[in-house]
N, C-alpha and C positions, 0 to 999 in steps of 0.2 A: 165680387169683392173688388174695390178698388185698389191699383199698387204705389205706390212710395216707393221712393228710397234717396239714399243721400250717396254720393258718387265726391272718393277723391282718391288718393294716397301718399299713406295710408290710410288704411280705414278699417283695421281691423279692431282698434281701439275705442270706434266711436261709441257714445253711448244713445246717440239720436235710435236706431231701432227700441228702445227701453223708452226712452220717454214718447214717442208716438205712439208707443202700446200704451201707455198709461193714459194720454190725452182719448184714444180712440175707444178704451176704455168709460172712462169719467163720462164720457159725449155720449156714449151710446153709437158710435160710428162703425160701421163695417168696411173694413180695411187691411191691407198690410203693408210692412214698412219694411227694406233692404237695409242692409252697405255694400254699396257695389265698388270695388277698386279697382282703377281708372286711372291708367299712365297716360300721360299730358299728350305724347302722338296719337294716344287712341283714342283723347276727349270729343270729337269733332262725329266719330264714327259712331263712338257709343250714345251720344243723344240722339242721335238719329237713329237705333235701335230700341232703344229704349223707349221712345215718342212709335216705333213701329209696334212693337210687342205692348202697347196697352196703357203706359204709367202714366198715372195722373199730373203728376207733380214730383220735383227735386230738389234735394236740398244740394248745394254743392261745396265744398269746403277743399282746403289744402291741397292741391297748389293750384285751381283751377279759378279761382272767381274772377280775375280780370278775364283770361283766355274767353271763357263763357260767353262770358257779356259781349262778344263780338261775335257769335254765334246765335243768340238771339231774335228772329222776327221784330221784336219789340220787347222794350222795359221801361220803366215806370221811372218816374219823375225822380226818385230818390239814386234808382240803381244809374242811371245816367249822367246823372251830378256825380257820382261814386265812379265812375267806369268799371264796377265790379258787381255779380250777381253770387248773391247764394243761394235763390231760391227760384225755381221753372214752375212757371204752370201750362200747363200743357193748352193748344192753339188746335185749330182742328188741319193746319199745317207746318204747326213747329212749337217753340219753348216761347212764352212771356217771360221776361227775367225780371227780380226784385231782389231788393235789397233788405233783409230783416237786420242785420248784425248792432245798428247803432240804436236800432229800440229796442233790440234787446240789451243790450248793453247799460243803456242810460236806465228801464226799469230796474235791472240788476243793483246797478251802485246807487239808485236812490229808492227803490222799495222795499229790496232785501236787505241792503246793506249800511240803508239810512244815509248815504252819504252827499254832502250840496256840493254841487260843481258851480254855483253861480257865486259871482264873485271870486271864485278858486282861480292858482294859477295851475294850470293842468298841462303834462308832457306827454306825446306820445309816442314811442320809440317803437320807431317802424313806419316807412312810407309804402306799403306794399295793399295787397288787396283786402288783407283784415283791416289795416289802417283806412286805408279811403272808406268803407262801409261807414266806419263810427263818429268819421269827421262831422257831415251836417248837423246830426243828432247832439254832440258834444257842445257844439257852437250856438245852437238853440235855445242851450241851458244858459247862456252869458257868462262864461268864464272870463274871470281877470284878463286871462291870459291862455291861450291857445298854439300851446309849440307842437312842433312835429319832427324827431330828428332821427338819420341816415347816417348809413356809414358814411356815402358821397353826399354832395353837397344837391346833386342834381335832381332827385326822386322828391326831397322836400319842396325845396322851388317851386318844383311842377306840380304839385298840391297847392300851396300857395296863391298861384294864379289861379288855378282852377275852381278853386272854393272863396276868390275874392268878393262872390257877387254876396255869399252867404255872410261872410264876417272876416276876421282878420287871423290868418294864422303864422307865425313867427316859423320859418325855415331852420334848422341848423344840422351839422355833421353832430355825433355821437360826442367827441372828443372839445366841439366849439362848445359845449354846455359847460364849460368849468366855470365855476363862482357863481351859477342862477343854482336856487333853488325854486321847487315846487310839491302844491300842498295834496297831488295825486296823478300819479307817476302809470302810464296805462303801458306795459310790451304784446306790441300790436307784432311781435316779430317772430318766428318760426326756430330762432336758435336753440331754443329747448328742448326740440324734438332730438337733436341730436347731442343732445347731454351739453353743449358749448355755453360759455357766458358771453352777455355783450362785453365790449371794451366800454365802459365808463368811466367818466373823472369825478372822482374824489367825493363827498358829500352834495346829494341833489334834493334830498328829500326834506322838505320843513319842516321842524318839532311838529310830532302830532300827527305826518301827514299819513298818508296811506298809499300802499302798493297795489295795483289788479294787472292779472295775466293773462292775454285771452285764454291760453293754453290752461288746460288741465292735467291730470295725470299725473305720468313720471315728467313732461314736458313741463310744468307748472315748475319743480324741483329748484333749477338754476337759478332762476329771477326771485324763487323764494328765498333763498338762500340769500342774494343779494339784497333786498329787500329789509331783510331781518338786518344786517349789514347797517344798515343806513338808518337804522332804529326805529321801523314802520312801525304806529300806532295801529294798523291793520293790513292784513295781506291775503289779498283773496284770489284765488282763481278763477278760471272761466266758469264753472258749470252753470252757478246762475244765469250769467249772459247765453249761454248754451240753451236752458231751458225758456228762457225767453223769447230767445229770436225763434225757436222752435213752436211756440207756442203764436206767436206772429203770423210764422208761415202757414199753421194747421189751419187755422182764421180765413187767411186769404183761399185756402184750398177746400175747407168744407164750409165756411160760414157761421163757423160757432166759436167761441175765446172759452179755451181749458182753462181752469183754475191751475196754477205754477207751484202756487207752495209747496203744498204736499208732495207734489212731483220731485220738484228738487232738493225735498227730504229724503224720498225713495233714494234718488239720483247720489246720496253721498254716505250712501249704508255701503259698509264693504260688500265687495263683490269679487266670487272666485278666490279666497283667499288673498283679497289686495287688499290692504287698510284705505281708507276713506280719507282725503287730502280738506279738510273740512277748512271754511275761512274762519280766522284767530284772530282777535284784539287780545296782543301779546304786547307785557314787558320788555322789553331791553335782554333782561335775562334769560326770560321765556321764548325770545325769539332767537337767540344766536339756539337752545336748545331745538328749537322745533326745527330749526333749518341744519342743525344735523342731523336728525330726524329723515328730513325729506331726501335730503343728497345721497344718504345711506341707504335711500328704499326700504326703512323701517316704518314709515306715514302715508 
């Protein structure tokens, strides 16, 4: 049997061992799939055990995908342009690194979620390693408008030049965004995880527009809240994007593309007594509601 597993921290939260059972399922594959938890000094050690003891393939997430990607043999055209990997495939002397995050992503908000990014003016808060994954992908689609903003001024910049060759992305600090609006608003940013909101100015979001989180969970909570806030026409979290880059990566590691849907039906049935964080095209009313909801840990 072959092994998997997806390596960060945390990871006790994930739900990637659930969806590659479902994929290796559907497929017919014989396999199994970890969550290994993996502090950022022991990243360097643990691939290399891991690549010893047998695994085929990795997924990597929170806080490690830049780090990665300069641990690497070799990565793919995408992950390179990205400076950040989520996904190894194993070499017969070390990791290949790739980047799924921005196809999944882009199938998420325009298969599941119906949504056009071309022509759109689109924000993405966060320059970090969930952010660089999703940039090409975004920029592919021809948005309006393509911002990227930081609490410092410096982390956007450096995306800026680096993704000049691909298309044009607008730099800015968190707090220089007052007076633009935009018509889908992506938190490419980890503050969620520990209950914190961004520092944002005033209304960002255009009549109608829509909010996505990479985050899920209780992590999804704050921006939702926010979100609703700002009178989002829809507000969704990661899982979609979750179950897409995951279903990317199985592709690249077995040779076969799982069918998503039904997965990411599974993927939003309560589980263990936690209610399901489902995405909402919500009212005004219905959203300042839901987003009590979520902050409450009642959703």
């Amino acid at each position: 049997m072959d092994r998997y597993a997806v390596i960060g921290q945390p990871i006790a939260h994930s739900k990637s061992p659930f969806i590659h059972a479902q994929f290796a399922r559907q497929t017919g594959q014989d396999l199994s799939y970890d969550a290994i938890e993996v502090a950022p000094e022991a990243l360097a050690d643990a691939i290399k055990r891991l690549h010893a003891e047998g695994y085929r393939g990795l997924n990597v997430t929170l806080p490690h995908k830049i780090a990665v990607a300069k641990l690497c043999e070799a990565v793919s055209e995408r992950a390179q342009l990205a400076a950040a990997v989520n996904t190894l495939v194993r070499t017969d002397s070390g990791w290949r690194g790739d980047n799924t995050d921005g196809e999944g992503l882009v199938r998420d908000l325009t298969q599941h979620l119906g949504l056009t990014i071309a022509g759109k003016r689109v924000l993405v808060l966060g320059a970090g390693g969930a952010a660089r994954g999703i940039l090409k992908p975004l920029l592919d689609q021809k948005p309006a408008e393509l911002a990227v903003s930081g609490r410092n001024p410096w982390k956007p910049e450096e995306l800026a030049e680096q993704f000049k060759a691909v298309g044009t992305i607008r730099p800015a600090t968190h707090l220089a965004l007052k007076g633009d609006v935009f018509d889908l608003i992506i938190n490419a940013t980890s503050v969620g995880h520990s209950g914190a909101q961004l520092r944002l100015p005033g209304q960002l979001l255009a009549e109608g527009g829509a909010c996505y989180d990479l985050s899920y969970g209780k992590a999804f909570a704050p921006f939702a809240a926010w979100a609703c806030t700002q009178g989002a026409a829809r507000v969704s979290d990661g899982l979609g994007m979750l179950v897409e880059q995951a279903a990317a990566a199985f592709e690249i590691w077995r040779g076969v593309k799982p069918e998503t849907a039904s997965v990411l039906q599974r993927v939003r049935q309560p589980q263990a007594g936690e209610g399901p964080l489902e995405t909402a095209t919500l009212d005004s009313g219905k959203a300042r509601e839901k987003a009590t909801h979520l902050v409450n840990g009642q959703d």
